[in-house]
C-alpha positions in Angstrom: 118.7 47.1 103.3 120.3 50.4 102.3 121.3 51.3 97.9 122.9 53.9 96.9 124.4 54.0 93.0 128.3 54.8 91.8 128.8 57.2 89.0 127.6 54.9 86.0 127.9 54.9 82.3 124.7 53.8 80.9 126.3 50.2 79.7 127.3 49.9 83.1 125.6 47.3 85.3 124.6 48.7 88.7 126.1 47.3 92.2 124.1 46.9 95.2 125.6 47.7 98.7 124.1 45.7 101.3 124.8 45.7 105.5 126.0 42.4 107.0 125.6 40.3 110.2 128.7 39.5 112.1 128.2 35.8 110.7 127.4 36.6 107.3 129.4 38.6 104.6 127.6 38.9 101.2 129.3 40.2 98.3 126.7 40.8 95.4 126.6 42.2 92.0 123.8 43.4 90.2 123.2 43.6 86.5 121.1 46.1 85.6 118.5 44.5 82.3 117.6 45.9 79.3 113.9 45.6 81.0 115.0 48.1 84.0 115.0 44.9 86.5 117.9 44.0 88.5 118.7 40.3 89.1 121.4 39.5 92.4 124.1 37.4 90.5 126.1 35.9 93.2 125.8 35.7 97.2 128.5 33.4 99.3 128.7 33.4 103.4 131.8 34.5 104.8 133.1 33.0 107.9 132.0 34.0 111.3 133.0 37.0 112.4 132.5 38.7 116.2 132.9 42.3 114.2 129.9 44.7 112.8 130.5 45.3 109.6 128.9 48.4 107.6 129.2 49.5 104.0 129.9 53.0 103.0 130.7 54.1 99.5 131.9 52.8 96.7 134.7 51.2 97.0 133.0 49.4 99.8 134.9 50.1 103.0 134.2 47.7 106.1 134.9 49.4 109.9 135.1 46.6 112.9 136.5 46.7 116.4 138.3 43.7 115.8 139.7 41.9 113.0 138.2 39.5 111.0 138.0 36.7 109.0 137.0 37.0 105.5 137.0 35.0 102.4 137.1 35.8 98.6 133.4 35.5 97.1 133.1 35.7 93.1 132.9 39.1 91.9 134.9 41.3 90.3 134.7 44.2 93.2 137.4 45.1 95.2 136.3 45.1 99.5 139.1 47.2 101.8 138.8 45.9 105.4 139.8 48.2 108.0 140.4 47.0 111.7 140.8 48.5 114.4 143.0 47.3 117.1 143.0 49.7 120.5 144.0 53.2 118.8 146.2 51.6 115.6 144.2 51.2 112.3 144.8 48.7 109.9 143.7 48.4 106.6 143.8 45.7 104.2 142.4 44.7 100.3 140.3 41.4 100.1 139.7 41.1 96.2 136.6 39.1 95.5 136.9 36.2 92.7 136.9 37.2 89.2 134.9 36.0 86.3 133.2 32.2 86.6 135.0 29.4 84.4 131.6 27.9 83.6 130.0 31.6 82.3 133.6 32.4 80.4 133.0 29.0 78.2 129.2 29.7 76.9 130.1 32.9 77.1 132.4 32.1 74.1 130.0 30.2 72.3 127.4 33.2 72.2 130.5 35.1 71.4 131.0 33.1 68.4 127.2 33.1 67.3 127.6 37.0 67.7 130.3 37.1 65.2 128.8 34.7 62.5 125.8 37.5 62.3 127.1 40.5 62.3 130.6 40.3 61.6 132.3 42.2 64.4 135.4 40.6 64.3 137.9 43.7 63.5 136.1 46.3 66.3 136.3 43.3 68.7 139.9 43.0 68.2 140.3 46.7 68.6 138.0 46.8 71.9 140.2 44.4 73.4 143.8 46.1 72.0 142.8 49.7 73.7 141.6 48.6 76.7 145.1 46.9 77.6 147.2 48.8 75.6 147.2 51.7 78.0 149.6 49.8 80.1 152.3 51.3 81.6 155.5 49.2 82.9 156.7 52.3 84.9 153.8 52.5 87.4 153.4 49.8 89.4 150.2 50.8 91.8 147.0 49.0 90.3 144.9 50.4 88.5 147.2 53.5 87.9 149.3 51.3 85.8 146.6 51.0 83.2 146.0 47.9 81.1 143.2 45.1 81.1 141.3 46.1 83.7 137.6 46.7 82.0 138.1 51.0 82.2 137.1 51.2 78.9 133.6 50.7 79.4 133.5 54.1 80.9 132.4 57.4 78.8 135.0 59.0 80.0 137.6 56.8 78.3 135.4 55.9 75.1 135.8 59.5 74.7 139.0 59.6 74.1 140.3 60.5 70.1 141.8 56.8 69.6 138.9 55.0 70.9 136.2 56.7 68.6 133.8 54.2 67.4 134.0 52.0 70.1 130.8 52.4 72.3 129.5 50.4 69.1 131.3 47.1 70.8 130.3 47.7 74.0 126.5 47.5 73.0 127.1 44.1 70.7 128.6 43.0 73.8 126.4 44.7 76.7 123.5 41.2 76.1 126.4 38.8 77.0 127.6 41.0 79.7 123.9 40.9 81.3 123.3 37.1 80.5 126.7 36.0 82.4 127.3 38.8 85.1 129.7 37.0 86.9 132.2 37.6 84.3 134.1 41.1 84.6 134.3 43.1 81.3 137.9 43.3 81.7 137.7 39.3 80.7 134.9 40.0 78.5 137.0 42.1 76.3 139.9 40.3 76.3 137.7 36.4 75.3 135.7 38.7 72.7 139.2 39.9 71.5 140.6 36.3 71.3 137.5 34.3 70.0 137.4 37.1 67.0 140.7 36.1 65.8 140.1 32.6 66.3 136.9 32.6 64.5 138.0 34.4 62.1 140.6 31.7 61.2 143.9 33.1 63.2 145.7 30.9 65.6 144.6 29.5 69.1 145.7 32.3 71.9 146.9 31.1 75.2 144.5 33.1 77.1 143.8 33.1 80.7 141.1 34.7 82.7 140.4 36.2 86.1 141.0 40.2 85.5 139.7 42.4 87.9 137.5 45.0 86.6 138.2 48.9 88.0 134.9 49.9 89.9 134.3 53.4 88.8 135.5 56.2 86.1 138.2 58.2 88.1 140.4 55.1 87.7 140.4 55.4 83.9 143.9 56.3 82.4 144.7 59.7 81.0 144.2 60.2 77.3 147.2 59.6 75.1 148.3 56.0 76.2 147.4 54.7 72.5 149.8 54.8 69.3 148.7 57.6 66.1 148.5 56.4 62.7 150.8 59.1 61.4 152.8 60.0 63.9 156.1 62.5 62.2 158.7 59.6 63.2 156.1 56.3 62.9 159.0 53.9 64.1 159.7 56.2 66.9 156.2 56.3 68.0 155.9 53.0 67.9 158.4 52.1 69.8 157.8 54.7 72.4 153.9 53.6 72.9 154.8 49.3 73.1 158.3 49.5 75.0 156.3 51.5 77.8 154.3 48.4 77.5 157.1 46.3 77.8 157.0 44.8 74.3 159.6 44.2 71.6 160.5 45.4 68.4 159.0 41.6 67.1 155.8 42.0 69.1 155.2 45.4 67.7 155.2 43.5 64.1 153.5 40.4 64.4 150.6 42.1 66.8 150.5 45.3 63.5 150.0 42.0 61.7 146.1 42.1 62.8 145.7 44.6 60.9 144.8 42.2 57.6 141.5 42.3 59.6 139.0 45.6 59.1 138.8 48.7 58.1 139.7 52.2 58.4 136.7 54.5 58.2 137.7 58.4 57.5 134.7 59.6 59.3 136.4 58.1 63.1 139.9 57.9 62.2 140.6 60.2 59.3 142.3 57.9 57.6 141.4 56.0 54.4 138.8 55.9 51.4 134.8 56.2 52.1 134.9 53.0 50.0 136.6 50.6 47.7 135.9 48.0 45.4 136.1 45.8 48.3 134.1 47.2 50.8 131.3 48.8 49.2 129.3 45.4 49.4 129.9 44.6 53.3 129.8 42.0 54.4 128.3 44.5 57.6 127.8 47.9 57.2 129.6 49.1 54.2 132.5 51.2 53.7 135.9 52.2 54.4 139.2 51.1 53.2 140.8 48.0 54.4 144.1 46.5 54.7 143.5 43.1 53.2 141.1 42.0 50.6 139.4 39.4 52.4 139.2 41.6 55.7 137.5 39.2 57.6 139.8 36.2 57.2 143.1 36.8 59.8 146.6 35.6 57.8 149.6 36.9 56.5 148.5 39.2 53.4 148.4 42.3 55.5 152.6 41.8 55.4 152.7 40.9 51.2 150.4 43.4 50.0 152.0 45.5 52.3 155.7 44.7 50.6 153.7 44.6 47.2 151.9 48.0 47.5 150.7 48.0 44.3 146.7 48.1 44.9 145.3 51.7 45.7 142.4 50.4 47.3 144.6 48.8 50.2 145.1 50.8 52.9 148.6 51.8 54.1 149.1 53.7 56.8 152.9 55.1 57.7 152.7 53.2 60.6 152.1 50.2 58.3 154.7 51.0 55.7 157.4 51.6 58.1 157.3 48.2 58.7 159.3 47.3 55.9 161.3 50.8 56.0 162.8 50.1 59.3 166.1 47.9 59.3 164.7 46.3 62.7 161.4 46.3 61.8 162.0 44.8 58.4 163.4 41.6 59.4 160.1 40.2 61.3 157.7 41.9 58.2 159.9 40.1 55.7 159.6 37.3 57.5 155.9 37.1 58.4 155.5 37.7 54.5 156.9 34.6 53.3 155.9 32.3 56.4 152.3 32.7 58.0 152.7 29.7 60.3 155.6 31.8 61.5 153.3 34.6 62.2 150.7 32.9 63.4 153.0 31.5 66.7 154.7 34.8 67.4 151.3 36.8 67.3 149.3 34.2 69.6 152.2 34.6 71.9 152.2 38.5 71.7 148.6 38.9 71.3 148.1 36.7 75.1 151.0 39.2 76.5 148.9 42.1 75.6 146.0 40.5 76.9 147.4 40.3 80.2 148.9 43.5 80.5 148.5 46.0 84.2 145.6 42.9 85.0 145.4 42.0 88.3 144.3 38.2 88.3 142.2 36.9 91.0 143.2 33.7 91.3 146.7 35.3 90.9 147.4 32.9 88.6 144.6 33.4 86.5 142.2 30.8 85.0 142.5 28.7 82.0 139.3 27.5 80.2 141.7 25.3 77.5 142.9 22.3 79.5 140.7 19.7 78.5 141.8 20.9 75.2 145.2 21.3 75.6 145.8 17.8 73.9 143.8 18.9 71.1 144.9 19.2 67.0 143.4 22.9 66.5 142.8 22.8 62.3 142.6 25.9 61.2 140.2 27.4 58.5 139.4 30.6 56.8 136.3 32.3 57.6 133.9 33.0 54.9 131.3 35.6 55.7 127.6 35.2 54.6 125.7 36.8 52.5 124.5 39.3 55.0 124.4 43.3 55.4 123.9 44.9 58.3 122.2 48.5 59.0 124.1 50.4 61.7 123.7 53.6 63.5 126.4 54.8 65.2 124.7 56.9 68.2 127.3 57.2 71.4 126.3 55.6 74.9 122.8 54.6 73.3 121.1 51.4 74.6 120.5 48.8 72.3 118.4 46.5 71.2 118.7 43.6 68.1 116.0 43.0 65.9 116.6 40.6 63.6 114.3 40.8 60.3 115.0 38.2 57.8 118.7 38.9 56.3 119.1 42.1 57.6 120.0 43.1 61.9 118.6 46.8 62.8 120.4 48.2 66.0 117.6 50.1 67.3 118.2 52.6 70.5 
């Protein structure tokens, strides 16, 4: 068995590149541990084939003399099969099975018990926004297009000015991306995304799963795909960053409306206070201004104190305040401000739109881990954070480690 390694971030897992018999076709992916050992996370036999097959480099090609006959296996990888047929060659994309319904669900839960310690909710949100927001209707060539595709766990990408501070996700998440490596971190971002503003006491998101992950750092989108906080014309640049996307002047609104979630901090964004009155106590690492006053609880104050504006310690960006400044703009911030179950439908419906956006699905119709739920009552209920700081080191493309000691969680590289 021959290995050879792709061009890797160091939060990236390592794949293994393996030969096959003409009667069996493996398609494995390994996760590289915190401990340096590799574990094989999925293997399934293809059927018989009369063809040698050989892998070369990444993506994994596969030369025969004849065609044949393969089936999808689960992982996120992409195979191209190339036949050859007298002197005409064919080529052809067989696109291995996405992320594993069974992984995605406890996948959630430790999700969930990630967020109840350490309070990620906001940078969760925001890992999940950027790595689908670089979608780009116009191009319709995968993964050219951009979108949710998992290209943000690349340091090529985290590098860019808009995602600063992001790496910092990508290590809260990198344990539940080595426990359960048959889920791509495309989905991983996108269920983190989700279960934040869930948790956090927003509304249920239709989400779906399957996304494809990109397989190496030259398929990352140019910089520049993301919207400024103070653009010269905010509406304008607004509008110019989510129609590309293919979103509305609504969807624009109610998805700005996560923004009663988190903080600016001046020292990634340039934007906002070192501190205010209400987050120079945490909960997390303190700091920064926020939108909202209770910053970890998702509803509809982002939109009155917004209208209000009369509390210096509230951050408002001019992409914020245009909201109510703009005549088309206005009429969904108005709105959102006086009804928050209103809000809450329109943003689960545009938050799952972004979610989806450039992804290719494999099933293509994605999977859904909600239908034994589907006949649920969902009761919604505000988060409260406990009493908990956190000490955090921001140090870029680090590995990671959790310590917990007592009421206090070190992040030690």
């Amino acid at each position: 068995m021959r290995r050879s390694r792709r061009n890797q971030t160091p939060i990236e897992s390592d794949v293994s590149r393996r030969e096959a018999t003409p009667q069996q076709f493996e398609c494995d992916k390994l996760d590289k541990q915190h401990s340096g050992m590799a574990i094989a996370a999925s293997k399934r036999t293809a059927q018989p084939s009369s063809a040698a097959l050989s892998f070369l480099h990444s993506p994994r090609r596969l030369h025969s003399t004849s065609s044949c006959s393969l089936r999808p296996v689960p992982s996120p990888l992409r195979l191209f099969q190339t036949a050859a047929i007298g002197s005409r060659r064919t080529t052809s994309v067989v696109v291995c099975a996405a992320s594993d319904p069974a992984q995605l669900r406890s996948a959630r839960e430790d999700i969930k018990e990630l967020l109840k310690t350490t309070f990620c909710h906001p940078i969760l949100v925001r890992l999940g926004w950027h790595d689908a927001g670089t979608y780009d209707k116009k191009i319709a060539e995968w993964p050219k297009r951009g979108g949710a595709n998992g290209s943000l766990r690349f340091e090529i990408e985290l590098k860019h000015a808009a995602n600063a501070g992001l790496v910092n996700a990508l290590k809260l998440l990198q344990s539940i991306k080595d426990k359960y490596s048959s889920i791509t971190y495309a989905d991983l971002f996108q269920l983190a995304s989700a279960t934040a503003i869930e948790e956090a006491g927003g509304p249920k998101i239709p989400m779906k799963y399957g996304r494809v992950d990109v397989s190496g750092p030259e398929q990352c989108p140019e910089e520049g795909r993301l919207p400024d906080a103070g653009p010269p014309s905010p509406a304008g640049h607004l509008r110019n960053v989510f129609y590309r996307m293919g979103l509305d002047d609504k969807e624009i609104v109610a998805l700005s409306g996560a923004h009663t979630l988190g903080r600016s901090r001046p020292e990634r964004s340039g934007w906002g206070k070192a501190e205010t009155k209400y987050t120079n106590d945490g909960p997390g690492a303190p700091g920064g201004q926020s939108w909202t006053v209770q910053w970890l609880n998702f509803d509809n104050s982002y939109f009155r104190d917004i209208k209000e504006g009369k509390d210096e310690d509230l951050l408002i960006l001019p992409t914020d305040a245009v909201l109510f400044e703009d005549s088309h703009f206005k009429v969904h911030a108005e709105k959102y401000a006086e009804d928050e179950d209103a809000f809450f439908k329109d943003y689960a419906e545009a938050h799952a739109k972004l979610s989806n956006l450039g992804a290719k699905f494999n099933p293509p119709e994605g999977i859904s881990m909600d239908d034994d739920d589907s006949n649920k009552t969902v009761t919604r209920k505000p988060f409260v954070a406990e009493s908990i700081k956190i000490q955090y080191e921001y140090r870029p493309l680090a590995s990671i480690s959790f310590v917990a000691q007592s009421n206090r969680l070190n992040l030690q590289t």
